[in-house]
MIGUTOR-430609 format. One record per residue (C-alpha): residue number from 1; residue in three letters; chain; x, y negated, z negated. Coordinates in steps of 0.1 Angstrom, whole numbers, plus 5000, padded with zeros to 4 digits. Example, Ala and Ser with C-alpha at 12.3 -4.5 7.8 and 13.67 -1.06 7.14 Angstrom:
BEGIN
+-----+-----+---+------+------+------+
|   k |   r | c |   px |   py |   pz |
+-----+-----+---+------+------+------+
|   1 | ala | A | 5123 | 5045 | 4922 |
|   2 | ser | A | 5137 | 5011 | 4929 |
+-----+-----+---+------+------+------+
END
This chain:
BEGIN
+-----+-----+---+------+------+------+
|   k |   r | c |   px |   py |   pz |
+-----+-----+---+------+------+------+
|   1 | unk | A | 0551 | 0813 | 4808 |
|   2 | unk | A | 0519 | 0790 | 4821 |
|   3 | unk | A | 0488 | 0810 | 4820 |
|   4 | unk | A | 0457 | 0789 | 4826 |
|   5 | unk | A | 0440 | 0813 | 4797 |
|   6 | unk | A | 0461 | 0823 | 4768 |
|   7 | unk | A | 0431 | 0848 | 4756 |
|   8 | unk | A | 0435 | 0867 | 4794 |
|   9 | unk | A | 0444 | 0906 | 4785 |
|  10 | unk | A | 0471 | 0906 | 4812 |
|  11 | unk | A | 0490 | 0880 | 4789 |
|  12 | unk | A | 0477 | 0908 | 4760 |
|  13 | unk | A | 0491 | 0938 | 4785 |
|  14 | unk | A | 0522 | 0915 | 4789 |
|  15 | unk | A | 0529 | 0910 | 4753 |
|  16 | unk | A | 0524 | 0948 | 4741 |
|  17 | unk | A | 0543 | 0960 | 4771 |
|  18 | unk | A | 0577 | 0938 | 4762 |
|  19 | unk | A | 0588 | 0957 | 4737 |
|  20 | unk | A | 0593 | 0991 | 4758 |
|  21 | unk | A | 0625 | 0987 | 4786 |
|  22 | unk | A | 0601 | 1003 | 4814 |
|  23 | unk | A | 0604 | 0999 | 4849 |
|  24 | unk | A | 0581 | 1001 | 4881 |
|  25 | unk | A | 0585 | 1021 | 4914 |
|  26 | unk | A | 0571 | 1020 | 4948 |
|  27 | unk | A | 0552 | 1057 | 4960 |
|  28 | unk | A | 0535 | 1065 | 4988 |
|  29 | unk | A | 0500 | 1069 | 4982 |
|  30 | unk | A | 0502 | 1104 | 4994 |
|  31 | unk | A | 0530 | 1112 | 4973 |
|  32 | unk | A | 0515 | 1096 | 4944 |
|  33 | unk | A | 0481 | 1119 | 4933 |
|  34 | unk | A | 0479 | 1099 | 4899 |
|  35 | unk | A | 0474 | 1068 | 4908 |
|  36 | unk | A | 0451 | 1055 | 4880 |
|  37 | unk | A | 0479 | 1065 | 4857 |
|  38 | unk | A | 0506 | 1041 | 4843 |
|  39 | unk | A | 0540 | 1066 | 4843 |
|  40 | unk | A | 0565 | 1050 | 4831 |
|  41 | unk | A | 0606 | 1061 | 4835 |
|  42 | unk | A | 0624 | 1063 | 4811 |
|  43 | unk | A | 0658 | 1046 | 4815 |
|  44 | unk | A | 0692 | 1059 | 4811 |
|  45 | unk | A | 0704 | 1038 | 4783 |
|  46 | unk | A | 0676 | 1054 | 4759 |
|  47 | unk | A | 0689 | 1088 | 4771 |
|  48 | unk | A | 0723 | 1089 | 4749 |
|  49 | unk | A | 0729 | 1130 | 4760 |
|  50 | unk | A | 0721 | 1148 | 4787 |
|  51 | unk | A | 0711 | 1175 | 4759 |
|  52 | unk | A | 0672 | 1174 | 4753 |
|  53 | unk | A | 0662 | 1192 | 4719 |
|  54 | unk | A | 0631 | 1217 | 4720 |
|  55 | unk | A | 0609 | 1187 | 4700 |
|  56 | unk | A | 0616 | 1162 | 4734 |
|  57 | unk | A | 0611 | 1194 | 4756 |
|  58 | unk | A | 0576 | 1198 | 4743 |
|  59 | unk | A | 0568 | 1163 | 4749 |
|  60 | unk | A | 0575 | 1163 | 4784 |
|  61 | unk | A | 0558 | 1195 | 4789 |
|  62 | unk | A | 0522 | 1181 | 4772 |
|  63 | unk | A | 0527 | 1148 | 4792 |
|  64 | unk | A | 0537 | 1165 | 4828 |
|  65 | unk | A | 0511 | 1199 | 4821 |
|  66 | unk | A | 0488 | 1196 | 4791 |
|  67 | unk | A | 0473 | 1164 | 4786 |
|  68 | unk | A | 0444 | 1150 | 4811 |
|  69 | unk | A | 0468 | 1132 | 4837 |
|  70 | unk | A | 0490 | 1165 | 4840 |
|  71 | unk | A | 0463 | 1188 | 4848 |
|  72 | unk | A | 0477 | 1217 | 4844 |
|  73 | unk | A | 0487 | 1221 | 4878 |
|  74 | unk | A | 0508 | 1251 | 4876 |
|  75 | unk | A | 0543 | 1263 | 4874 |
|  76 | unk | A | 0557 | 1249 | 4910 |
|  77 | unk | A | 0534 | 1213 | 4905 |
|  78 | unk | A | 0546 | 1209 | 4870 |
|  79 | unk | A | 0584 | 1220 | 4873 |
|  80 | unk | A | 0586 | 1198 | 4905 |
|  81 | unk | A | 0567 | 1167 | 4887 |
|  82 | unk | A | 0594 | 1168 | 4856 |
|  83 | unk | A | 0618 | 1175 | 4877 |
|  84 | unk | A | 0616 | 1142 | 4896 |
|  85 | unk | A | 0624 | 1124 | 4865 |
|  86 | unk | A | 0642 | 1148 | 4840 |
|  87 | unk | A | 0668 | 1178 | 4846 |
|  88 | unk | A | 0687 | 1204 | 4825 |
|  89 | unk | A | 0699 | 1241 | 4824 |
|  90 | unk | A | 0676 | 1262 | 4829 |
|  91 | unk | A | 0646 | 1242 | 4832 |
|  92 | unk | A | 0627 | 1262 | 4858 |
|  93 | unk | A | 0626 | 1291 | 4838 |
|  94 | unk | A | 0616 | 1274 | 4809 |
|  95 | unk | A | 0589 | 1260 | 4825 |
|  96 | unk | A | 0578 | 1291 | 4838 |
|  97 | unk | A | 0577 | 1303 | 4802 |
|  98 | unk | A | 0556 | 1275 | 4792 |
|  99 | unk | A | 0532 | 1277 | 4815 |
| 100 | unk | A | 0526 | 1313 | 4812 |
| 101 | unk | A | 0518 | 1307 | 4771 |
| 102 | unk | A | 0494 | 1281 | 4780 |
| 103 | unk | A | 0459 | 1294 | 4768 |
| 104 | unk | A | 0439 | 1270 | 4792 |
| 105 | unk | A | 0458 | 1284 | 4821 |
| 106 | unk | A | 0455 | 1318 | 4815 |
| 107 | unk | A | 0418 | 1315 | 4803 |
| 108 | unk | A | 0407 | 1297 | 4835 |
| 109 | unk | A | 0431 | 1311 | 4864 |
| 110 | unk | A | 0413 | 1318 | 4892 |
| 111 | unk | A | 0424 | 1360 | 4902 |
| 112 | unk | A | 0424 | 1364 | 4942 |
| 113 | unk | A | 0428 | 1395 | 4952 |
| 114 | unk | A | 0463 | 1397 | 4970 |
| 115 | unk | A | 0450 | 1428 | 4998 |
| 116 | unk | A | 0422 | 1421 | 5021 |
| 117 | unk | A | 0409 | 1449 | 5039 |
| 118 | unk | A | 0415 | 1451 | 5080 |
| 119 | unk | A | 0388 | 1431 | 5098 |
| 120 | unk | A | 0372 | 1452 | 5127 |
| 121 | unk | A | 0357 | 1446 | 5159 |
| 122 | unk | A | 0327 | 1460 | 5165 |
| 123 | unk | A | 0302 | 1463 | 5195 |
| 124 | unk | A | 0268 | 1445 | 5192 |
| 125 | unk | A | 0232 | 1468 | 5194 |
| 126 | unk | A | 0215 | 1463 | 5223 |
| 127 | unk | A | 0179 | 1479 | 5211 |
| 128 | unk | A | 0169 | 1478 | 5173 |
| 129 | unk | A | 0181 | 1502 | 5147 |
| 130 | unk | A | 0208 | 1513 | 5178 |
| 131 | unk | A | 0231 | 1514 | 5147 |
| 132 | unk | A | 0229 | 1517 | 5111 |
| 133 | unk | A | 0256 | 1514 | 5084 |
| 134 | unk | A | 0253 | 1534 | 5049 |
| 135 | unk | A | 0276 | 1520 | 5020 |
| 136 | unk | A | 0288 | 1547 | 5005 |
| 137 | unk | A | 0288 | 1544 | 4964 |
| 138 | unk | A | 0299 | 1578 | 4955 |
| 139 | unk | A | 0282 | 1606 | 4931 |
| 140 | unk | A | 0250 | 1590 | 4912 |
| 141 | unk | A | 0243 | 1609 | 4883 |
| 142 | unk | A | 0204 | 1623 | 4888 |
| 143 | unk | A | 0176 | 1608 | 4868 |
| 144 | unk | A | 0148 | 1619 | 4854 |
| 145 | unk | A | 0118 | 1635 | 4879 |
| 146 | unk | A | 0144 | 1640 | 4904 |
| 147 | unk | A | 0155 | 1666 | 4923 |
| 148 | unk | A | 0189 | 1672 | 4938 |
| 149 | unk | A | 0187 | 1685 | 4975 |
| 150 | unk | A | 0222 | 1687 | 4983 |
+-----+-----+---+------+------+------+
END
């Protein structure tokens, strides 16, 4: 190798990265969100089964959901992201299942309501006070100095 400096950190980068068997692939930008973040694949010769046990399951969950580059996108993001590199039986639902025990998730998932009431159309007042609306609360209980007239 000729590097004009030996001290450079990409001859430092190249050095620590030789011992890993990684290997680099083109994405769209659009298809590629974390682009800052060096993902490497893991190749099939250090996959000797197709059989992942639960410790290796874990890790791929933290890297694709917990940790700061998985974000904890969701169920759908984070079950298509390890999908793209990883497969085995029943690996949606065991996603699913993960997801749903995550404590961040759960502590910070936004609840829309799923039922939105029925926009209507209404007319527009031609004089001032032509209409007036009333929300209607329900039964207030009567305080003190008060008297009930209904």
């Amino acid at each position: 190798m000729n590097v004009k400096d030996p001290g450079s950190r990409l001859l430092w980068w190249r050095i620590q990265l030789a011992e890993y068997d990684y290997a680099f692939t083109y994405r769209l930008g659009s298809h590629n969100p974390n682009a800052d973040a060096l993902r490497y694949v893991v190749s099939k010769e250090d996959d000797r089964s197709d059989e992942f046990d639960e410790g290796r399951k874990r890790q791929i969950f933290y890297e694709f959901h917990d940790c700061p580059v998985g974000g904890h996108r969701g169920t759908n993001k984070t079950y298509r992201a390890i999908k793209s590199q990883y497969t085995w039986p029943n690996m949606r639902r065991e996603v699913e299942e993960y997801v749903k025990q995550c404590r961040s998730c759960q502590v910070n998932k936004m609840l829309t309501p799923k039922h939105k009431g029925p926009m209507e159309i209404t007319t527009t007042a031609e004089h001032p006070f032509d209409k007036c609306y009333l929300d209607i609360v329900g039964l207030l209980p009567v305080t003190q100095g008060t008297t009930n007239t209904s």
